[in-house]
C-alpha positions in Angstrom: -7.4 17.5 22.7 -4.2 16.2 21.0 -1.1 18.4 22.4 1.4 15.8 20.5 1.4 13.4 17.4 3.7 10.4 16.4 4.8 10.5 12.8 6.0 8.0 10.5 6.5 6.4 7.4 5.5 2.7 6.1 6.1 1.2 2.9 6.4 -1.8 1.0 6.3 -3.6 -2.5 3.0 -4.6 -2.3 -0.3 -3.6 -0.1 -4.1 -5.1 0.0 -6.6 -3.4 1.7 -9.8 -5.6 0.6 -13.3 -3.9 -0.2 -15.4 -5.7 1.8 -18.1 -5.9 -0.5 -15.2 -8.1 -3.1 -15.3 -11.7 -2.8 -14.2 -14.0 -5.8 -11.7 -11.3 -7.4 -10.5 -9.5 -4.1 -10.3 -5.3 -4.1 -8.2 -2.9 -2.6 -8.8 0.8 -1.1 -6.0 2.9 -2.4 -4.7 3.8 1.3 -5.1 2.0 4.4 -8.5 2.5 6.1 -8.8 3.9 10.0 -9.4 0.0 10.9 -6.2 -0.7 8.7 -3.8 1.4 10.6 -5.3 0.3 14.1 -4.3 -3.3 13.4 -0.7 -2.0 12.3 0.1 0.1 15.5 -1.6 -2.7 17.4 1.1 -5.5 15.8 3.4 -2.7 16.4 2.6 -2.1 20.5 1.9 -6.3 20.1 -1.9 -5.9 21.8 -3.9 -9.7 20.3 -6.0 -9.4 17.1 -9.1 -9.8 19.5 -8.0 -7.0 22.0 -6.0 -3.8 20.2 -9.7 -2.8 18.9 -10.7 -1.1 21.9 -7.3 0.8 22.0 -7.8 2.1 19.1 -11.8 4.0 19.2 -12.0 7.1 18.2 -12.5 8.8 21.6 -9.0 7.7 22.6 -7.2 7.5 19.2 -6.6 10.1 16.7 -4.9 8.7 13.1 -4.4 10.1 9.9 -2.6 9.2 7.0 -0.8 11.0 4.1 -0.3 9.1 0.4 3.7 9.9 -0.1 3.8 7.8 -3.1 1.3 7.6 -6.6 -1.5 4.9 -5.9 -0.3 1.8 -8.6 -2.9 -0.5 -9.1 -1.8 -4.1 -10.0 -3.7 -8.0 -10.4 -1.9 -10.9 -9.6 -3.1 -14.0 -9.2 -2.6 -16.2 -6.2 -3.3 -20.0 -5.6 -5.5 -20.4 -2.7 -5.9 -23.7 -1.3 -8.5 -25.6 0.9 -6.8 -26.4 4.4 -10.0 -28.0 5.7 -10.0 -30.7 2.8 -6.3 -32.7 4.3 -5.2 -33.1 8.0 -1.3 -32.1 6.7 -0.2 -29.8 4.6 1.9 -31.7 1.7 -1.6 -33.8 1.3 -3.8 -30.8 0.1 -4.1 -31.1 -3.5 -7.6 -28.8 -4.4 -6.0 -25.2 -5.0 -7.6 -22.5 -6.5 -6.2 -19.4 -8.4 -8.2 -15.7 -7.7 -7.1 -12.8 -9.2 -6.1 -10.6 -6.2 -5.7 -6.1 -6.7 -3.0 -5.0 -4.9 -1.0 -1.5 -4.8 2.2 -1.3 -6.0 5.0 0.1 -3.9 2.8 1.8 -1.3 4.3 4.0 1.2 2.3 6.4 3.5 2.6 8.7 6.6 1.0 8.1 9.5 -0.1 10.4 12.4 -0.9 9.0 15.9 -2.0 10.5 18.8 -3.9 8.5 21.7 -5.0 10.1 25.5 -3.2 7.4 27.4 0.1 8.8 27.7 1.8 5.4 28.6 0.6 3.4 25.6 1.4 6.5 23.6 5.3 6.1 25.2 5.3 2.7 24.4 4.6 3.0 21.0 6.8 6.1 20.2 10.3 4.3 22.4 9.2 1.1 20.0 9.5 3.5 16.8 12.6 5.1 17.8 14.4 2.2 18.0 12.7 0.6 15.2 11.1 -2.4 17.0 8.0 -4.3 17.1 6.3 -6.7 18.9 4.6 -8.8 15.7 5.8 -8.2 12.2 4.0 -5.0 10.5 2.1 -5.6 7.2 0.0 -3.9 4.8 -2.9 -5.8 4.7 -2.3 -9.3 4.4 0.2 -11.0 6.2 2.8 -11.8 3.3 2.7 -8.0 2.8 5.5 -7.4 5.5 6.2 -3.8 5.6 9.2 -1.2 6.4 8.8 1.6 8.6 10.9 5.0 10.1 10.0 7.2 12.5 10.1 10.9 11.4 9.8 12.5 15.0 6.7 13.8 17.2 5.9 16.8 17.0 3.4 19.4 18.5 0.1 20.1 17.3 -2.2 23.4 17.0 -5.5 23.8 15.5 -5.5 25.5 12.3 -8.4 28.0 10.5 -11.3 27.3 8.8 -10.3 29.0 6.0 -8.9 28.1 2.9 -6.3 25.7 3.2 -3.5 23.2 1.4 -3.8 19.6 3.6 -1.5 17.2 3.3 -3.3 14.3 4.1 -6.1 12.0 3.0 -9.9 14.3 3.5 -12.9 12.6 5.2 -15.5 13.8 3.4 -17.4 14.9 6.7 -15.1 17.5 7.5 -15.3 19.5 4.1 -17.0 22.7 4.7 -17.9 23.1 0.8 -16.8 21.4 -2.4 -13.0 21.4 -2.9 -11.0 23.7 -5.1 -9.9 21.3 -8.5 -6.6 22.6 -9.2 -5.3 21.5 -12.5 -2.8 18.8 -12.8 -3.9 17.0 -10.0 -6.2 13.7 -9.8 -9.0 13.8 -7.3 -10.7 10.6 -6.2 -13.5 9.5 -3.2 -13.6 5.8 -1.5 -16.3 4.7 0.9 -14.3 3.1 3.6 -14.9 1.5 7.3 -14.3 4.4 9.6 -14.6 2.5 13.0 -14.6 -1.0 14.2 -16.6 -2.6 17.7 -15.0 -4.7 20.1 -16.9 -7.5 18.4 -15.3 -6.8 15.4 -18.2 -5.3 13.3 -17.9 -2.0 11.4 -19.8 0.9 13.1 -19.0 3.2 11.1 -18.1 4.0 7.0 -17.2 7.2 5.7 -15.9 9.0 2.3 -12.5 10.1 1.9 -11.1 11.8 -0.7 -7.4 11.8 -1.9 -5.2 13.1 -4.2 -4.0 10.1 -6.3 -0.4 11.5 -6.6 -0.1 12.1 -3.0 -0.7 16.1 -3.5 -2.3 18.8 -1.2 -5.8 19.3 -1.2 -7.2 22.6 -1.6 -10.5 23.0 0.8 -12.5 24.3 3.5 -12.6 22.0 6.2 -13.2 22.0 10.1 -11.0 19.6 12.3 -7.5 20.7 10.5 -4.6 20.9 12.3 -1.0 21.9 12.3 1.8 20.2 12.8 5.7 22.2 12.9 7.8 19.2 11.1 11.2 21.2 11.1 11.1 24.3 8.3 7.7 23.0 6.9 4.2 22.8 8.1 1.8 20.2 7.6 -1.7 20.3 7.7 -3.6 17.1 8.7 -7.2 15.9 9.4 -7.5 12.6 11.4 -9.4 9.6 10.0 
């Protein structure tokens, strides 16, 4: 059990989470999946693309994530070009232009907690003093991203009953249909949950958000607490 959880913020201008099931005109989720944020910590900590999965399963990880900012949906289209086709650069002349989704000035909260205290050191010292091992993106690789550390805090479980929750809902925790509050836009994505050492998904689940970044109103199981200074947030982990 979690006694403690890193918080902090990321942003950028621009973020592409692809749906995997997009090919020729490219997707995005509206917040960064489980798998998503596992690859940003792990360019954080600086663990290799083919190594930071295993860090980051669910029986030694805990992450959540909290929409700050209203989801923006924007195409653009990019020129893609054929590196296979010429041995150098300048020489590749076949380019070809897909219309890529991305979200328009992102910026989420994340909450990290692991069971090894010493990788879980090492990655809250590296976010105090705002440092990282490989660049941190949101998505792709030209989406370089900003982050701050808010502080760690403590963590408690929190009641089944109803309750306001700050941050994005797996579906599998609800305890009963949500309460619809007016003035607020609900939405569900199907999205990888967990990711193998051999770098196949093992898991998808449903998540639903508030496309604003507002509470949610629900019965859920899972829910915890965390004290950040005068206010209290209420979080369930990806």
């Amino acid at each position: 059990m979690p006694e403690s959880v890193l918080v902090f913020d990321v942003w950028g201008d621009y973020a592409h989470f692809r749906k995997n099931y997009t090919t020729s005109s490219p997707l995005t989720y509206s917040f960064p999946p489980r798998t998503a944020l596992s690859g940003l910590i792990g360019a954080i900590v600086g663990l290799d693309k083919e190594e930071y999965i295993r860090h980051f399963l669910k029986d030694n990880a805990q992450i959540g994530c909290n929409i700050l900012a209203p989801v923006k949906k924007v195409r653009i289209g990019e020129n893609l070009i054929d590196t296979k086709s010429a041995v150098k650069m300048h020489f590749i002349k076949n380019r070809t232009q897909i219309r890529f989704e991305f979200v328009k000035d992102p910026k989420y909260r994340i909450y990290f907690s692991h069971s090894d205290d010493q990788f879980y050191k090492k990655i809250g010292d590296l976010l105090i003093g705002h440092q990282t091992v490989y660049t941190p993106c949101l998505g792709l690789s030209q989406l370089i991203c900003n982050f701050k550390l808010v502080g760690e805090f403590g963590l408690k479980r929190s009641g089944d009953g109803l309750q306001q929750i700050d941050s994005v809902v797996p579906g599998k925790c609800l305890l009963g249909p949500p309460e619809f509050e007016e003035g607020k836009e609900y939405f569900s994505e199907v999205m990888p949950g967990e990711m193998g050492e051999a770098r196949m998904v093992t898991d998808y689940s449903e998540y639903l958000y508030e496309r604003n970044g507002k509470c949610i109103k629900a019965r859920t199981r899972g829910l915890w607490e965390i004290e950040n200074g005068e206010r209290i947030e209420r979080i369930l982990f990806l």
